[in-house]
MITIFI-289493 format. One record per residue (C-alpha): residue number from 1; residue in one letter; x, y negated, z. Coordinates in steps of 0.5 Angstrom, whole numbers, plus 2048, in hexadecimal, padded with zeros to 3 digits. Each point is the difference from the previous one (the first is absolute). Example, Ala and Ser with C-alpha at 12.3 -4.5 7.8 and 13.67 -1.06 7.14 Angstrom:
PT_1_a_819_809_810;
PT_2_s_802_7F9_7FE;
END
This chain:
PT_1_x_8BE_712_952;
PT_2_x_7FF_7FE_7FA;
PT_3_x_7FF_805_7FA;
PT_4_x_805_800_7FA;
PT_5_x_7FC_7FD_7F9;
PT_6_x_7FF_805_7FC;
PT_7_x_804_7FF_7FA;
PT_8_x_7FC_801_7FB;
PT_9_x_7FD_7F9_803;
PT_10_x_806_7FC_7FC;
PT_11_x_800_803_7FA;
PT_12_x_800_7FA_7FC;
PT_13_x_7F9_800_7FC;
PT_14_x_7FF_800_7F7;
PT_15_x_7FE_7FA_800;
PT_16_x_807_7FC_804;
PT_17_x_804_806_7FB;
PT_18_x_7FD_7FE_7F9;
PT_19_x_801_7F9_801;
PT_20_x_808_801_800;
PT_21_x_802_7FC_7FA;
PT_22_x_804_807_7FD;
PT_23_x_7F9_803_800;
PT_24_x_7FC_7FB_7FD;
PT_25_x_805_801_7FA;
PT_26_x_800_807_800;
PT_27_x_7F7_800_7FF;
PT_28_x_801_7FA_7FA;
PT_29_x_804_805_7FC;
PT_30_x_7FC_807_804;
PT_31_x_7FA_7FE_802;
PT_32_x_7FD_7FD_805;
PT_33_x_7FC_808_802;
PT_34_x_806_803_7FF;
PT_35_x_805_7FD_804;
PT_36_x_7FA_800_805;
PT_37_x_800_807_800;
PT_38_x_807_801_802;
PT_39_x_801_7FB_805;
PT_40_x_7FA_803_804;
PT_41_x_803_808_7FE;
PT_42_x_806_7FC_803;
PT_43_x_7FD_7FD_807;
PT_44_x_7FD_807_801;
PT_45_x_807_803_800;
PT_46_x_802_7FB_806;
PT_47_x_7F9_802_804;
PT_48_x_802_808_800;
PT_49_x_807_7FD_802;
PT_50_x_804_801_7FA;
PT_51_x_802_7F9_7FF;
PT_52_x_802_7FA_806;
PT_53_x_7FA_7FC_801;
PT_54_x_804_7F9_7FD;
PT_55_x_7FE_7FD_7FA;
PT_56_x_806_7FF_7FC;
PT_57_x_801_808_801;
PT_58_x_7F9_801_7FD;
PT_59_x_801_7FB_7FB;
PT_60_x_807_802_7FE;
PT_61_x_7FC_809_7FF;
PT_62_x_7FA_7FD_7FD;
PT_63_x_805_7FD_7FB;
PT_64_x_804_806_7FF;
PT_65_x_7FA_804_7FF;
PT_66_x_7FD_7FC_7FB;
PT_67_x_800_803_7F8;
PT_68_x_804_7FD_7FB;
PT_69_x_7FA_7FF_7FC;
PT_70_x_7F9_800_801;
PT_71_x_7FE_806_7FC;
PT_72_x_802_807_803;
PT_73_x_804_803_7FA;
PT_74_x_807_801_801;
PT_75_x_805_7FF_7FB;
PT_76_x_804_806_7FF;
PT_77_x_808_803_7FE;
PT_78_x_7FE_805_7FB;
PT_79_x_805_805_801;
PT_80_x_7FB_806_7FE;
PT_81_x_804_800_7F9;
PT_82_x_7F9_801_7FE;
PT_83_x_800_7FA_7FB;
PT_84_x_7F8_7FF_7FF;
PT_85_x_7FE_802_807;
PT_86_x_7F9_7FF_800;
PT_87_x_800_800_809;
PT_88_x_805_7FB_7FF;
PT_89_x_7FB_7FC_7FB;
PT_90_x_803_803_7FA;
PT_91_x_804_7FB_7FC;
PT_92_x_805_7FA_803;
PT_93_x_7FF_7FB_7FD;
PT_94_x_804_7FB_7FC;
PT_95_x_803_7F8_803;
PT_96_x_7FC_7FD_7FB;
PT_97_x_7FA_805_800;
PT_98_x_801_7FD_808;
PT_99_x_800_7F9_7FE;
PT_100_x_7FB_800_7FC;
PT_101_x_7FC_803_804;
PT_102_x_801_7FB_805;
PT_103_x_7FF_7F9_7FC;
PT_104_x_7FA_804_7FD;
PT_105_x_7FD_800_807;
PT_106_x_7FD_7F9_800;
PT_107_x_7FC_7FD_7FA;
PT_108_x_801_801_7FA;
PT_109_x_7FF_800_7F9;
PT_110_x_7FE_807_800;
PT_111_x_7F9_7FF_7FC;
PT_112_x_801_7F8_7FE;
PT_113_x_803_7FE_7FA;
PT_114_x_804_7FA_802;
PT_115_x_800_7FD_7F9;
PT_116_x_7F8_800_800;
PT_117_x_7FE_800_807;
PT_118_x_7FC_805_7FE;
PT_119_x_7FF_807_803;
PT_120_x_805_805_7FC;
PT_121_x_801_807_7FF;
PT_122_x_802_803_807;
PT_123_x_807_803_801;
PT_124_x_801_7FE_7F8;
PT_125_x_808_7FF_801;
PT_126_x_800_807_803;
PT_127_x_7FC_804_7FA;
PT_128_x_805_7FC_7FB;
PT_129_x_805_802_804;
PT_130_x_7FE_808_800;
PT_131_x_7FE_7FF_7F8;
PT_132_x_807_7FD_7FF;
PT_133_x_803_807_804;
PT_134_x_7FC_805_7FC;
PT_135_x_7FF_7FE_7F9;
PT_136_x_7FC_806_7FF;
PT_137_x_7FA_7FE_802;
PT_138_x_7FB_7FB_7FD;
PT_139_x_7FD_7FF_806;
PT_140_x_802_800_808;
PT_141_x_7FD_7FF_807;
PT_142_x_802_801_807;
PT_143_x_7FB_803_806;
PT_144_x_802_801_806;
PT_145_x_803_807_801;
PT_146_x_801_805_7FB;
PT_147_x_7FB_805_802;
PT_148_x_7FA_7FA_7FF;
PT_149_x_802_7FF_7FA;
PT_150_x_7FF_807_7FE;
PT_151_x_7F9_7FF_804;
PT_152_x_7FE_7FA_7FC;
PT_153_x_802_803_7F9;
PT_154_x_7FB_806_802;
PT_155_x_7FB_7FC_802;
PT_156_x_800_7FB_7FB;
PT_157_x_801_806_7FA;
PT_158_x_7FD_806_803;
PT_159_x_7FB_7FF_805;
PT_160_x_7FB_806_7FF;
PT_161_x_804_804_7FA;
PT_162_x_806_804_800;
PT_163_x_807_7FF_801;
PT_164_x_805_806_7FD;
PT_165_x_806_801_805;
PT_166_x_804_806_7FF;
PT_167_x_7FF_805_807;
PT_168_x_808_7FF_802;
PT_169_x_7FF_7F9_800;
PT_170_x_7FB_800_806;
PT_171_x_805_7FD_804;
PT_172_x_7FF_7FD_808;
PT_173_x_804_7F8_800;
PT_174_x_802_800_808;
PT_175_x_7FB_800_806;
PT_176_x_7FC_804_7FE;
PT_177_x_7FD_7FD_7FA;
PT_178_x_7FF_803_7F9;
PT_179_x_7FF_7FF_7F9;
PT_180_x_7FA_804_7FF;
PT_181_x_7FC_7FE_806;
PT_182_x_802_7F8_7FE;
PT_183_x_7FE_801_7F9;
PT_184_x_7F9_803_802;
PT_185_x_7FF_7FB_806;
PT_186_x_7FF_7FA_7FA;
PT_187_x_7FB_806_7FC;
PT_188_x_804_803_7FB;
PT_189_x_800_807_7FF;
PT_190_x_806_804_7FF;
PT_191_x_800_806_7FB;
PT_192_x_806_804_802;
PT_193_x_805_803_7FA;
PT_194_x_806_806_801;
PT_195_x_802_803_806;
PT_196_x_804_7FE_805;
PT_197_x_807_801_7FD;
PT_198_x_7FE_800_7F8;
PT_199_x_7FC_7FB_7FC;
PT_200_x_7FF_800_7F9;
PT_201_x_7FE_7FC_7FA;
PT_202_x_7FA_804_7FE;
PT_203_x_7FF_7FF_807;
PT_204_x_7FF_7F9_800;
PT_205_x_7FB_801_7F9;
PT_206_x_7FC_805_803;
PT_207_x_7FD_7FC_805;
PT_208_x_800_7F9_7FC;
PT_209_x_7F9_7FF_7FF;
PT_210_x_7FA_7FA_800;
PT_211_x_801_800_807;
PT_212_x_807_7FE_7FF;
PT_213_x_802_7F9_803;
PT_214_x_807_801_800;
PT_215_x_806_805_801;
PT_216_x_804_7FF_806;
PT_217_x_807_801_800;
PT_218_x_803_800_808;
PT_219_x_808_800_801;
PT_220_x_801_806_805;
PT_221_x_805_7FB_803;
PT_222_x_800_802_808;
PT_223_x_802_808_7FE;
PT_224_x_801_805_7FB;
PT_225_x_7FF_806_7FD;
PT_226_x_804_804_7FC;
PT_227_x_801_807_7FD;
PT_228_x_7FA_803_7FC;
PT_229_x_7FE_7F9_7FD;
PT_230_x_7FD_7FB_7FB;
PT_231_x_7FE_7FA_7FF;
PT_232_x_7FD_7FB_7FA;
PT_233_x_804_7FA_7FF;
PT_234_x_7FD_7F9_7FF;
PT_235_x_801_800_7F8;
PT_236_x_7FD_808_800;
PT_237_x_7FA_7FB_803;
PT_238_x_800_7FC_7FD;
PT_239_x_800_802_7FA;
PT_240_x_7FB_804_801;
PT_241_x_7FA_7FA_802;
PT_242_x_803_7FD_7FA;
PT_243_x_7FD_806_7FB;
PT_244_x_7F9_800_804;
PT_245_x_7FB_800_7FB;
PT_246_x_7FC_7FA_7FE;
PT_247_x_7FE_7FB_805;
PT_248_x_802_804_807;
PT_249_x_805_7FB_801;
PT_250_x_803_804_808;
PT_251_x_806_7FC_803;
PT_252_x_806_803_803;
PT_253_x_802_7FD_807;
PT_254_x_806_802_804;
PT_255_x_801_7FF_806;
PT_256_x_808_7FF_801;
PT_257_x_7FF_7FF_808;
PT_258_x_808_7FD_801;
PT_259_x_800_7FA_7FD;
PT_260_x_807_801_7FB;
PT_261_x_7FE_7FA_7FA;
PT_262_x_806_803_7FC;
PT_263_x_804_807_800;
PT_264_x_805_800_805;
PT_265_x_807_804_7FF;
PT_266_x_800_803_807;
PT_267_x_7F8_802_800;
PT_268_x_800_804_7F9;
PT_269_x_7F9_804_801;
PT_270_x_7FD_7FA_804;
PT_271_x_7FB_7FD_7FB;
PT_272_x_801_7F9_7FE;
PT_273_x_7FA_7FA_7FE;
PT_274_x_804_7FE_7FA;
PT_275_x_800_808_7FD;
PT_276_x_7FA_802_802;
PT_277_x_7FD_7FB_7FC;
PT_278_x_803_800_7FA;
PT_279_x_7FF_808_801;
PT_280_x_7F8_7FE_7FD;
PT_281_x_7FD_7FE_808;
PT_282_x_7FB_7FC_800;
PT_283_x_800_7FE_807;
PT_284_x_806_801_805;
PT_285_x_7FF_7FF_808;
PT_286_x_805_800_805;
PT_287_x_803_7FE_806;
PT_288_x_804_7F9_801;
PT_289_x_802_801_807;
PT_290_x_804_806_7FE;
PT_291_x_806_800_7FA;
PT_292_x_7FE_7FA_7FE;
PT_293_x_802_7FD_806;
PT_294_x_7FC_7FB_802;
PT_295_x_7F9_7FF_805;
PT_296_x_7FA_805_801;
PT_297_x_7FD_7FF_7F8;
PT_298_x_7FC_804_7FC;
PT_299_x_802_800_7F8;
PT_300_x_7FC_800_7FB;
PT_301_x_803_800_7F9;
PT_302_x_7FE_801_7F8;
PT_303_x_7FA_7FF_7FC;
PT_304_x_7FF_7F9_800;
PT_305_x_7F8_801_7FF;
PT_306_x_800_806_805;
PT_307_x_803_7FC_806;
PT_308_x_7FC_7FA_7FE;
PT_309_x_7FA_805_802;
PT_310_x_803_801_806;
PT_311_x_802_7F9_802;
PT_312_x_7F8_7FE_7FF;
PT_313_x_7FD_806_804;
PT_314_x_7FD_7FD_805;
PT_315_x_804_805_805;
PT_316_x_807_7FD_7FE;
PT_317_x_7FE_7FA_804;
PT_318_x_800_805_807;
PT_319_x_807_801_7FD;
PT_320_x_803_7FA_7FF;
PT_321_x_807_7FF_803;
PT_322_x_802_7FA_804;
PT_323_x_804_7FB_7FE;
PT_324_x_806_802_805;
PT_325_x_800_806_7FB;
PT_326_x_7FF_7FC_7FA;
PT_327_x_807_7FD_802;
PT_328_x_804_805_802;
PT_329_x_7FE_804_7FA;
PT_330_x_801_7FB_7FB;
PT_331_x_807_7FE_804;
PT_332_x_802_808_7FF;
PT_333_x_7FF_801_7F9;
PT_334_x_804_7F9_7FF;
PT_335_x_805_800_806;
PT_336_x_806_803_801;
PT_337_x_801_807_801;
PT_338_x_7FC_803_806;
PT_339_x_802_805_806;
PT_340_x_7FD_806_7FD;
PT_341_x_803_7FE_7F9;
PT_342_x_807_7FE_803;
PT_343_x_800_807_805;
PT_344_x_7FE_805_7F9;
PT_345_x_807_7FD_7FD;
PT_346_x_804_801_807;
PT_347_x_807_803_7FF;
PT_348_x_801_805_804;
PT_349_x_807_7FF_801;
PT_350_x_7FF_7F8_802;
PT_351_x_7FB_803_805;
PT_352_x_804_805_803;
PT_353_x_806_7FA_801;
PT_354_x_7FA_7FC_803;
PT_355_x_7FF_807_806;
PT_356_x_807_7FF_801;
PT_357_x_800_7FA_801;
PT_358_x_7FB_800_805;
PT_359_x_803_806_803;
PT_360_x_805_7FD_801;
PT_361_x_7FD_7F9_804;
PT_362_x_7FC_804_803;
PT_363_x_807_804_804;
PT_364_x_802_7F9_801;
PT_365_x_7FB_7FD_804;
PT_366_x_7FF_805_803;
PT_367_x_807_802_802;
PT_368_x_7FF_808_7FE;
PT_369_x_805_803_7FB;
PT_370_x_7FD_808_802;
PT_371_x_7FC_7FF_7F9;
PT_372_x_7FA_801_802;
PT_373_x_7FE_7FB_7FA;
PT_374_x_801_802_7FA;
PT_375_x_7FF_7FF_7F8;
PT_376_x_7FD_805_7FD;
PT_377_x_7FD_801_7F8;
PT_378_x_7F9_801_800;
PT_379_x_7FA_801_7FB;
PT_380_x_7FA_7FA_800;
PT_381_x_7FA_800_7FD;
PT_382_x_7FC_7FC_7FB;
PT_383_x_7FA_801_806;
PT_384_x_7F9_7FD_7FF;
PT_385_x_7FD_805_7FB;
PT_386_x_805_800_7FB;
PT_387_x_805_803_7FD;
PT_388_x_7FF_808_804;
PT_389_x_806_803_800;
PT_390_x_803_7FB_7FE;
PT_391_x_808_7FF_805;
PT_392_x_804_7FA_800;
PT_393_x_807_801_802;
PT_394_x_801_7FB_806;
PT_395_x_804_800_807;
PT_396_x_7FF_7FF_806;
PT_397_x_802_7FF_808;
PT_398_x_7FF_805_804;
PT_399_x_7FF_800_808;
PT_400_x_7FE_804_805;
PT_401_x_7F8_802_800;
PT_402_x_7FF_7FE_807;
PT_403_x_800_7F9_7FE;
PT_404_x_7FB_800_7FB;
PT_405_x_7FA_7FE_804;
PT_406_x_804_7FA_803;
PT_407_x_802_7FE_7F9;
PT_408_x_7F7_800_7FE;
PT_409_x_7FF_7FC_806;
PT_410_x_805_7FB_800;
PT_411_x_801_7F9_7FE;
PT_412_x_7FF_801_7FB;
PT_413_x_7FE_806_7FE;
PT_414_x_804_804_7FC;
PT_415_x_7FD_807_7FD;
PT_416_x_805_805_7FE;
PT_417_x_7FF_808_7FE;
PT_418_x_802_806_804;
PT_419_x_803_806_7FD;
PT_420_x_804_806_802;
PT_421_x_800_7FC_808;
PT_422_x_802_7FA_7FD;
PT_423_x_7FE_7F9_800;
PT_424_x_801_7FD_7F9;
PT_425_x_800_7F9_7FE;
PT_426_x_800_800_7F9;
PT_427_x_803_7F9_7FC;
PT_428_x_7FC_802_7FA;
PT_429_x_7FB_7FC_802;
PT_430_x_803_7FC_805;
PT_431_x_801_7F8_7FC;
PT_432_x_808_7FF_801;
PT_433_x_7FE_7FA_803;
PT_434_x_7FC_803_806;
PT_435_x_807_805_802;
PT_436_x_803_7FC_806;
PT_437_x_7F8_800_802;
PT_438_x_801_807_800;
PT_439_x_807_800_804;
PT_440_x_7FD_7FC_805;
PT_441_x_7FA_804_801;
PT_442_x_803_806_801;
PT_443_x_805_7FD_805;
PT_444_x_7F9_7FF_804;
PT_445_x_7FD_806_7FF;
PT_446_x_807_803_803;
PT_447_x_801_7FB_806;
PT_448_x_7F8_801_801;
PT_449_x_801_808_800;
PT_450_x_806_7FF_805;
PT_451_x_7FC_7FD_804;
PT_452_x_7FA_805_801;
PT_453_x_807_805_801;
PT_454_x_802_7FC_807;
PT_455_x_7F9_800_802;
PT_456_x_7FF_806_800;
END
């Protein structure tokens, strides 16, 4: 008697799968390594039983598997309420900035003049750009983030003296990094002034000496200190340095951190460029990819013969950002109003007519009118590092909690918080145009959820 084949025998075999013309498209636009990889991970599937041992049936589960694009990230509904998240990559950037961006993506003049043919300054429509944004400053240059621009200023004016920092101002950025440990890391000195809470300007001339490369200033930005405190304006500062005897000329640099090019009526104690450098700075760095808006930058701003000295350090060049930066930057100092500019200035009103609404399709599509999604007001934030304490009034859907782990792992995923046992969807953050997104990924999540119940 014969004995029956084994069935991992007819397994149809990669090569016969990847010449499916559907295949031969999908590797053009993925990669041929990447498609290769699925396939394989598909026909393994099939050999453990999982799949019928068919080609079309292979083909059509390698097709179902394989990414949108060929990088693994994974665009993201922010319903956080955390306008600049920065597990979220922070600021959401303009049409425009995206466009520019892709149109920068093949050759471009970013370093030749078309006039000439001659090599020319690189990102010149940019800088001119953050020139014609900030009048205040004599000179501007852009690295790639903000934490680099505060290294390269320290490396290029400090390097083995010291630097004046008031002990409160200290602060740690975000994973872990520090503002003392990232000065010192490029061989600078940190002279400490004041305690935590309380700085004074005696403080300040007190440790001014020789040995002085500059004053830094640091934003607190991502927290607060209240009670009994006190603080040195930038003007108390810097008029300080402009009465220092003689010759010793010792620069003041703030670091602003959030990147607000102007004051901003709903952030009024969050420092802006503009202000700061009428206010005697004579170096300003801040963020570009935070209030301002815009792609992972760092700013550099004031002193026109003080940021030519950083623009020719030898080190600026490690720093040096990419086209694509270039022309999403240029595009949101420029362009139409951005998302985190747009969400700053949101109704609360229209937002929580917006929650209703969804509210609403929601009990629609689903036949359900028991409430269980419902619109709420709710309070956002700035996020990002800026503005702490800072509360911006929004709305938001609110569902059941259970649903929020479905919703992240959805297509696509979308990101809630929880609060009081429920799952809220916050619109702040949410573009208007993305809402019958969300309605349908809710459905989803709900049917997927009614389907683990049964098969329970």
């Amino acid at each position: 008697m014969e004995e029956p084949q084994d069935p991992r025998r007819r397994v149809p075999r990669t090569d016969l799968v990847l010449a499916d013309p559907r295949l031969l498209t999908a590797a053009e636009r993925l990669g041929q390594g990447l498609v290769k990889r699925v396939v394989v991970a598909t026909l393994a599937r099939c050999r453990a039983g999982f799949l019928a041992p068919d080609p079309d049936v292979v083909t059509e589960a390698a097709l179902a598997a394989l990414p949108a694009t060929a990088t693994t990230l994974r665009p993201v509904v922010n319903a956080t309420g955390v306008v600049v998240h920065t597990n979220l990559g922070r600021a959401p950037l303009s049409a425009a900035a995206v466009e520019a961006m892709v149109l920068a993506a093949g050759a471009t003049d970013v370093e030749l003049s078309l006039a000439s043919g001659r090599r020319d300054r690189r990102g010149r429509g940019t800088l001119a750009a953050l020139a014609d944004a900030v009048p205040a400053a004599g000179g501007v240059h852009v690295v790639n983030n903000g934490a680099a621009a505060l290294a390269l200023a320290s490396l290029a004016l400090a390097a083995g003296r010291e630097v004046v920092v008031a002990r409160g101002e200290m602060v740690e950025i975000g994973d872990g990094f520090r503002i003392p440990e990232l000065v010192e890391s490029v061989g600078a000195r940190l002279r400490e002034v004041g305690t935590t809470n309380r700085v004074r300007l005696a403080d300040y001339e007190a440790a001014i000496g020789p040995r002085t490369a500059f004053v830094l200033k640091v934003h607190p930005s991502n927290f607060e200190v209240r009670g009994f405190t006190s603080t040195v304006s930038v003007k108390e500062l810097a008029g300080l340095l402009a009465g220092l005897p003689g010759e010793n000329v010792v620069p003041l640099v703030v670091d602003i951190g959030s990147g607000l090019l102007r004051s901003h009526p709903r952030l009024p104690d969050e420092p802006d460029a503009t202000t700061v450098l009428r206010d005697g700075a004579d170096l300003v760095t801040a963020s570009g990819d935070k209030l301002l808006g815009g792609p992972q930058a760092g700013l550099l701003l004031g002193d026109a013969g003080l940021v030519e000295q950083l623009r020719r350090h030898p080190f600026a060049r490690a720093l040096r950002v990419d086209k694509l930066t270039l022309a999403a930057l240029e595009a949101t100092l420029t362009g139409p109003e951005t998302p985190v500019a747009a969400a700053l200035r949101a109704d609360a009103g229209a937002l929580l007519a917006r929650a209703r609404a969804v509210a609403e399709s929601l009990a629609h599509e689903l036949d359900d009118d028991t409430g269980w999604a419902i619109a709420v007001p709710s309070t956002a934030a700035v996020g990002g590092g800026g503005a702490p304490g800072v509360e911006l009034a929004s709305a938001a859907v609110s569902l059941p909690a259970s649903l929020a782990t479905l919703l992240r792992q959805g297509d696509p995923p979308v990101v809630g918080r929880v609060r009081d046992g429920r799952l809220l969807l916050d619109l702040l953050t949410v573009a208007p145009e993305d809402d019958a997104t969300l309605v349908t990924a809710v459905v989803s999540a709900v049917v997927a959820a009614a389907g683990r119940a049964d098969q329970g």
